[in-house]
N, C-alpha and C positions, 0 to 999 in steps of 0.2 A: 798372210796374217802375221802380227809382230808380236812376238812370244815377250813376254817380261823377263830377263835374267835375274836368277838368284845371284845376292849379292854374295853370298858366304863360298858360293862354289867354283870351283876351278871349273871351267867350261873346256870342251872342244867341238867344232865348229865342221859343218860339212857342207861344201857344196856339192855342186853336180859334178866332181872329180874326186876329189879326195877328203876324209877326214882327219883334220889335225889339232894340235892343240889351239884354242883362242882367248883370247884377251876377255875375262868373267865382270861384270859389271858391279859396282860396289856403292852405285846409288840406289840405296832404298828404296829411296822415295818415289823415286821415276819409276822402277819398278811395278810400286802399287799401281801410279797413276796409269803406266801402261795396262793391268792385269782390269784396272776400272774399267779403261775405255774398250777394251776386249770382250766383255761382261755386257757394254753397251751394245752394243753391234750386236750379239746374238738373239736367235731370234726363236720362235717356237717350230722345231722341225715336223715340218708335213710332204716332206719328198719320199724320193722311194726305198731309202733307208728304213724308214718307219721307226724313228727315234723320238717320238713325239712323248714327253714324260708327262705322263700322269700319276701323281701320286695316290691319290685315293680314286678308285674305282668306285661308283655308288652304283650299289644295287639296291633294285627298285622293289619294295613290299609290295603285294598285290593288293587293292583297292578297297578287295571286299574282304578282306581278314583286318581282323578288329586285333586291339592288342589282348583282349581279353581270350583270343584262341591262339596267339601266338605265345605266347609267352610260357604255358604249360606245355607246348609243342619244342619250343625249346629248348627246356628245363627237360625234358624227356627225353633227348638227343644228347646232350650236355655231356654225360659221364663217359656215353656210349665212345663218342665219336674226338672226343677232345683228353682227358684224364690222360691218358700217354703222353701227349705234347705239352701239357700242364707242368706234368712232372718232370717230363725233360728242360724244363724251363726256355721251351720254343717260343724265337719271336712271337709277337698276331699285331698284325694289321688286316683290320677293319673297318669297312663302314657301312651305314644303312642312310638311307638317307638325308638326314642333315646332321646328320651325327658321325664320329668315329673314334676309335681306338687304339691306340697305339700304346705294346707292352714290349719292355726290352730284354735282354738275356739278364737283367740281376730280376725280373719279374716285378719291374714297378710297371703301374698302368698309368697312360695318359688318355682321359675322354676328355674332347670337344666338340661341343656343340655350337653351330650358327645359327641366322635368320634363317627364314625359308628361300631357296632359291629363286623363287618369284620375283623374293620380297630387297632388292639391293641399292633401296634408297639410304635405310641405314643400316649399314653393317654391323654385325654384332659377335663376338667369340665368349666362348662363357671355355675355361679349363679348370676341369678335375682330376688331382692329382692322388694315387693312393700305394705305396711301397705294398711292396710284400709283407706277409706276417700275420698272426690271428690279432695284436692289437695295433695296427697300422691304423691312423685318422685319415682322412677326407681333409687335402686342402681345395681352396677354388680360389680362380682368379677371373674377371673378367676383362676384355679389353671391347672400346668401340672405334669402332672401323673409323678411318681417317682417307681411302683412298678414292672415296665418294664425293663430289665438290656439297654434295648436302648436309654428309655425315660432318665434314671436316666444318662447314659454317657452325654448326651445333657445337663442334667442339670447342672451336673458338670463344661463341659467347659463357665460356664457361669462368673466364675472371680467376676471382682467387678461390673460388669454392672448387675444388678437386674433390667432390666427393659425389656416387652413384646410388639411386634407390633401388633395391629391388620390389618388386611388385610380382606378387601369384595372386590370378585368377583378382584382381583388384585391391587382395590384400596388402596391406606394407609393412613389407620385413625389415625398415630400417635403412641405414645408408652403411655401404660398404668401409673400410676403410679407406685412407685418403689416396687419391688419385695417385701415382706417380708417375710425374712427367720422363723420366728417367728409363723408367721401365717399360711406361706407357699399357701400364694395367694398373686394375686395383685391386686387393685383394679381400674374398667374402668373410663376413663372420662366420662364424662357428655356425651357429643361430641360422643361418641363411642359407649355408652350405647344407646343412640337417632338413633345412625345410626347400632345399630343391632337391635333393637326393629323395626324397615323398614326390613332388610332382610330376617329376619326369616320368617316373612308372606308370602313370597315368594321362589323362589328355589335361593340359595344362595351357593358361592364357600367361606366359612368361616375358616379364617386360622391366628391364635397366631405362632409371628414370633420370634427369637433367633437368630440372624449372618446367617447361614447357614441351621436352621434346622427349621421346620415347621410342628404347630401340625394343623390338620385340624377340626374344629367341625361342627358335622352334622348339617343340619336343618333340618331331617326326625324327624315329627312327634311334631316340635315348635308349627303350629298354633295350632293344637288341645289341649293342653295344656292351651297356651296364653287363647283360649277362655276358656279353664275351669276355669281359673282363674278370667277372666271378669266376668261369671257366678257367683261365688263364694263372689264376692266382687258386684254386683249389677249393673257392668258399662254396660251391654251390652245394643249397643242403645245408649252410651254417646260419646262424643268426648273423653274424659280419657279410653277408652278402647282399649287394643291392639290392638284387632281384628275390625277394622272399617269396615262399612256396608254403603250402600247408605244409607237405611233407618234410619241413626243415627239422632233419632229427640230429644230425653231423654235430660232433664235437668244432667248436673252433680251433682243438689241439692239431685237427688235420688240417689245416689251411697251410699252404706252402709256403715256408722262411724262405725270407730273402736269398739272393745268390750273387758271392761276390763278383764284381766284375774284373775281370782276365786282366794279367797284369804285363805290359809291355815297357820292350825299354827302347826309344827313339835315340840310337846313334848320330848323333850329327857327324857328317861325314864332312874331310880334315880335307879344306880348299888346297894345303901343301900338301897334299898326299900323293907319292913319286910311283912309278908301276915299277912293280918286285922285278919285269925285266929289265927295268933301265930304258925301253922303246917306248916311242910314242905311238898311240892308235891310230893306224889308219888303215882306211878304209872306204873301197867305192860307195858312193851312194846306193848306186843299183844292187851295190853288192850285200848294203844292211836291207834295204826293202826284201832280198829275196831271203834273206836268213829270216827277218820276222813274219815274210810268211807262214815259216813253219811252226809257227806257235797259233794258228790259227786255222778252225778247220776251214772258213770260210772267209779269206781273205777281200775278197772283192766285197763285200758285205759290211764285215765288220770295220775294217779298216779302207773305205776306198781311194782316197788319196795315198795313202802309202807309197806308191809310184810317181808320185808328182814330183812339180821343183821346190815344192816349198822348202824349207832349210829343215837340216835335221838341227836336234840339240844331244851332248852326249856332254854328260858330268861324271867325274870321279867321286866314284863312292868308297874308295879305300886302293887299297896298291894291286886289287886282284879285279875289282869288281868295278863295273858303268853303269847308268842309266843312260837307255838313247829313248829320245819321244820326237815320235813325228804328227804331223794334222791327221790326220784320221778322218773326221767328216765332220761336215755343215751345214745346218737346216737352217731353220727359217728366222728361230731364235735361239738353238745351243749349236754347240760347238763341239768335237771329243778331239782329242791327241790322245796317242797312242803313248806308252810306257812301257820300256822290258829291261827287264837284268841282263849283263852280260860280264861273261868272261872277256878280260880284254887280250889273251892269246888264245888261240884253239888249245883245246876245244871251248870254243864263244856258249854255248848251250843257253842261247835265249830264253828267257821265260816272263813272258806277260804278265802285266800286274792290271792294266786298264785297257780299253780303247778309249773313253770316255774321259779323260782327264782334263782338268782345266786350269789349274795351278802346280807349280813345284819350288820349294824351298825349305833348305835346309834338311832335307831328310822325310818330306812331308808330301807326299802327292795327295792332290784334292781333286773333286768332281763335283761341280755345282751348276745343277740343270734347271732350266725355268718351267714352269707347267704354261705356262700362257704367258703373249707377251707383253706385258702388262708388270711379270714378275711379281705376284701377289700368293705366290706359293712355289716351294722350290723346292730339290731332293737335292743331299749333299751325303757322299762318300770320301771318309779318309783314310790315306793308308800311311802308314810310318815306316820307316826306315831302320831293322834289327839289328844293323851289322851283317844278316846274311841276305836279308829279303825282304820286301815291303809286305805290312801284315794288317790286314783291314782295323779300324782304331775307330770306329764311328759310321754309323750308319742312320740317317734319319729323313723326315720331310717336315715342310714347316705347316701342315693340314691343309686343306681344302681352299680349293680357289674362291675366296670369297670377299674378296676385295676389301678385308680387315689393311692391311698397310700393303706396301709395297716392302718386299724379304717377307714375307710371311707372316702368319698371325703368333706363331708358337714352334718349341722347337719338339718334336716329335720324334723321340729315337725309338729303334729298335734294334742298335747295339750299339754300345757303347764298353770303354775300357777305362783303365788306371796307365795312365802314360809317366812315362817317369822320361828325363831328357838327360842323356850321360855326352860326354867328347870320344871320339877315337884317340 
């Protein structure tokens, strides 16, 4: 497989004898288009790796529980089993069935809700977005699904009217703000947003209108969520909580402030940058596969190619330090390369940053996996480049396979940082 060269980095090149320095590639562009067609080819793995990504897990409510016994059952677990992790401001990913959650380390929550899975003639994403804090507001956006040849006919006859109805239970709440093609959402009023945060907690006929065509979104599976996200942010027990109880006696002054997020500084690592000994690296191939074995308790597993011919890549990351990345493995739709730090004299002391990796430049290793191949939801990990060691920088998925677009309906973190970009 043909790895994309970063254009900014000094490369060295290894085949099945030796690694030395090579010639680093300084077309961009070609770059991308090769990292495109790379992305194309992959595919959803189902071999005996068992790298198959799923982002959201749905667990299934049982049948005969009604939400009117879940919800106090909930609300009854709530402080017990969650308040430590609250406060620790712990990721949560969540979902319940057509619904899910997703809170980041500064404690903002993201719920999304889709159609019914049944139901995937037209797609539908509704996101509710709520910051930490006792007076944090309710934003919503909704998008509809375009990767449906049904949904996208409907789109089409949409003309110059960019604009959505919402509809509860047959009522009409109005037209959202104007469509944006740009964005390819639109976002709710106040007004709208207020009165789906009421219907959800209950059983609700929820339907985004067009002239003639109407997409429906579930409410299977909102409050559970809603309340994960009370939990998460500290409200439950407050009037600011989605999910209201009799028992809501909590000051709002207890709901949990925000939390900055971690502040990193992305090194770009200097393509002149000469080794403090004056030597150039080298090194067998057979000879790095067997060093980064030992950064791995189960090489055959995690990394199985590792021993193959495919070509390594080894870049300078300053006059002491390398990055070498090899294939690693390949399923059906993803792909992973392997990524380690190294000393470029002994003692070399490898240390893994990925198996899974799928892009690198400039300082930036990425990992971007497909849930199905289709590509209509995806999980993406970043790591950046300190000057001593790649340091996780983002963590997310784009929600639920539900054939809102191809890349995803939304972007869903559950960590994320303050990236600052300095030179060596």
């Amino acid at each position: 497989m043909t790895r994309a060269s970063s254009p900014l980095t000094r490369e060295m090149t290894v085949d099945s004898g030796h690694a030395n320095y090579g010639s680093g590639s300084n077309n961009s562009s070609s770059n991308s288009n090769a990292n495109q067609q790379r992305h194309k080819k992959s595919n959803l793995l189902t071999d005996s790796t068992h790298r198959t990504m799923n982002p959201i897990k749905t667990k299934k409510t049982p049948l005969l529980m009604t939400k009117k016994i879940l919800l106090p059952l909930f609300a009854a677990i709530s402080t017990a089993l969650f308040s430590s992790a609250a406060q620790a401001g712990a990721a949560v990913d969540f979902s319940n069935q057509d619904w899910q959650v997703a809170c980041d380390n500064t404690r903002t929550c993201r719920l999304a809700g889709y159609q019914a899975e049944n139901n995937s003639d037209l797609p539908v994403s509704l996101l509710l977005v709520r910051r930490a804090g006792a007076n944090a507001t309710v934003d919503g956006k909704v998008k509809l699904g375009g990767a449906k040849e049904s949904s996208a006919k409907a789109l089409m006859q949409l003309g110059n009217r960019h604009r959505i109805s919402l509809f509860i239970n047959d009522r009409d709440y109005g037209e959202t703000k104007p469509y944006s093609v740009a964005a390819g959402h639109a976002e709710l009023t106040s007004a709208q947003v207020n009165a789906l945060l009421d219907a959800l907690t209950k059983s609700s006929k929820i339907e985004l209108v067009i002239r003639n065509t109407r997409w429906q979104l579930s409410d299977k599976g909102a409050s559970a969520v809603m309340l994960k996200a009370d939990e998460a942010q500290g409200r439950v027990g407050t009037s600011s909580a989605f999910i209201s109880t009799d028992s809501a006696s909590k000051s709002n002054s207890s709901v949990l402030a925000p939390k900055a997020a971690p502040a990193l500084r992305l090194v770009t690592p200097n393509p002149k940058a000469i080794s403090s000994s004056k030597r150039k690296f080298v090194m067998r191939s057979s000879q790095l596969a067997e060093l980064m074995k030992t950064t791995m308790k189960d090489a055959d597993t995690d990394c199985p190619n590792l021993a193959d011919k495919s070509p390594w890549r080894v870049s300078r990351l300053n006059s002491k330090q390398l990055l070498v990345q090899h294939d690693c493995w390949m399923g059906a739709y993803n792909t992973g390369m392997g990524a380690w730090v190294l000393n470029d004299t002994k003692p070399y002391q490898p240390t893994l940053v990925t198996t899974s990796a799928t892009d690198y430049s400039n300082g930036k290793l990425t990992s971007v996996q497909k849930g199905r191949g289709i590509g209509d939801c995806l999980s993406k990990t970043d790591w950046v480049w300190t000057g001593k060691a790649f340091e996780k920088s983002h963590e997310s998925t784009t929600g639920m396979c539900r054939l809102i677009e191809v890349g995803g309906a939304w972007q869903l973190p559950t960590y994320v940082t303050e990236v600052k970009v300095s030179r060596t």
